[in-house]
N, C-alpha and C positions, 0 to 999 in steps of 0.2 A: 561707739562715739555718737553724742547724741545730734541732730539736725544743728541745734544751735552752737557746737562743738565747731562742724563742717564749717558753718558758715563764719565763724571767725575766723577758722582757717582758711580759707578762702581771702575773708579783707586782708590778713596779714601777708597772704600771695600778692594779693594788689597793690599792697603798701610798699613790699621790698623793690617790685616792677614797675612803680613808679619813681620810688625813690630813686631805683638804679638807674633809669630811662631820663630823667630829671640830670644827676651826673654823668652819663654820656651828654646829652648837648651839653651841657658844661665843659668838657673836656674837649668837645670838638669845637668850642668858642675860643675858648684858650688855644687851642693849635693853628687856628686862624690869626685868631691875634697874634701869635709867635713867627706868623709867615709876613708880618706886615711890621717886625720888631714893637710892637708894642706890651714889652714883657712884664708889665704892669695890671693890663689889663688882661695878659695872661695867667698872672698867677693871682689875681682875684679869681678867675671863674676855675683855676686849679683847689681855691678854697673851698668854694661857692658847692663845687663836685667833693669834696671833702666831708664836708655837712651832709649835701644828702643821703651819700654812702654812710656814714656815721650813724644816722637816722634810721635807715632799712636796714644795717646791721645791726641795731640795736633792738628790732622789729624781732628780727631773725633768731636773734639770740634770747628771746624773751618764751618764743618758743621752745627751740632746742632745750630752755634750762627748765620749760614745763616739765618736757619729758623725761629730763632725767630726775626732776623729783615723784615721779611713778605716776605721772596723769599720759593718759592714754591719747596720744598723737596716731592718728591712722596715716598709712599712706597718699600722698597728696602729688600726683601730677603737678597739680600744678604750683604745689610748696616748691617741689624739686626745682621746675621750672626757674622760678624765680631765684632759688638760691642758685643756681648756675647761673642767670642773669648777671646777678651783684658780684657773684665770684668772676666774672670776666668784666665785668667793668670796675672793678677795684682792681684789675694786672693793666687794663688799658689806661688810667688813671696812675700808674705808676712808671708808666711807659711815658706818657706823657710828661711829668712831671721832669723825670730826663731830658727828654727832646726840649723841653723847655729852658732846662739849665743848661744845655749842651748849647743850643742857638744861641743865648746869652751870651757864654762865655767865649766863641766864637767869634760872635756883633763887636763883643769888646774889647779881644784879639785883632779881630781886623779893622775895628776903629784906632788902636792904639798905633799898627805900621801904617796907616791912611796919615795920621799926624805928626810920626816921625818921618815920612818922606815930604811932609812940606819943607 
C-alpha cells in the first residue's frame, strides 16, 4: 500500500471518529433533555446523532467496498479503532432512542392519572 494509500486511510479513521464522537454528544443531549421532559428537543438531537452516524458509516463502508473490489486495504489500527467506535455508538444511540420513547410514554402515562384524579 502506497504512503498516499496510508494516509487516506488514516483521514477516513478520523472521519468515522469524528463522525461517531459528533453522535455520542448528540445522544448524551437528547438524554439530558429526556431527564428534563423535553422530548422534542430530544428527539431532534436523536436525529442530529442519526446523520452523523449515517455519515461515518457511509465513510466506512466506502472503504470496506474498496476492498472487496480487490484494492488492497492493509491493516489499520487505527481503521479498527474507529469502526469499534461507530459500532458502539450506533448500540448506544439505539439504546437511547428507547429510553426516550420509554420516558415519553411514561410522562404521558402519568400525565394522564395526574388529570384524571383532578
Amino acid at each position: 500500500m502506497s504512503q498516499d494509500n496510508m494516509e487516506a486511510l488514516q483521514e477516513v479513521s478520523m472521519q468515522i471518529i469524528l463522525g461517531a464522537g459528533n453522535a455520542r454528544a448528540d445522544i448524551q443531549s437528547a438524554l439530558k433533555a429526556a431527564e428534563t421532559f423535553d422530548f422534542e428537543a430530544a428527539e431532534e438531537k436523536l436525529a442530529q446523532a442519526k446523520k452523523h452516524m449515517s455519515q461515518a458509516h457511509s465513510v466506512q463502508t466506502e472503504t470496506i467496498q474498496q476492498e472487496a473490489r480487490g484494492e488492497e486495504i492493509v491493516f489499520s489500527t487505527l481503521f479498527t479503532h474507529a469502526q469499534d467506535h461507530l459500532m458502539t455508538v450506533m448500540s448506544e444511540w439505539n439504546l437511547a432512542r428507547n429510553l426516550v420513547r420509554l420516558s415519553r410514554s411514561l410522562d404521558q402515562r402519568i400525565k394522564k392519572l395526574e388529570d384524571n384524579g383532578k
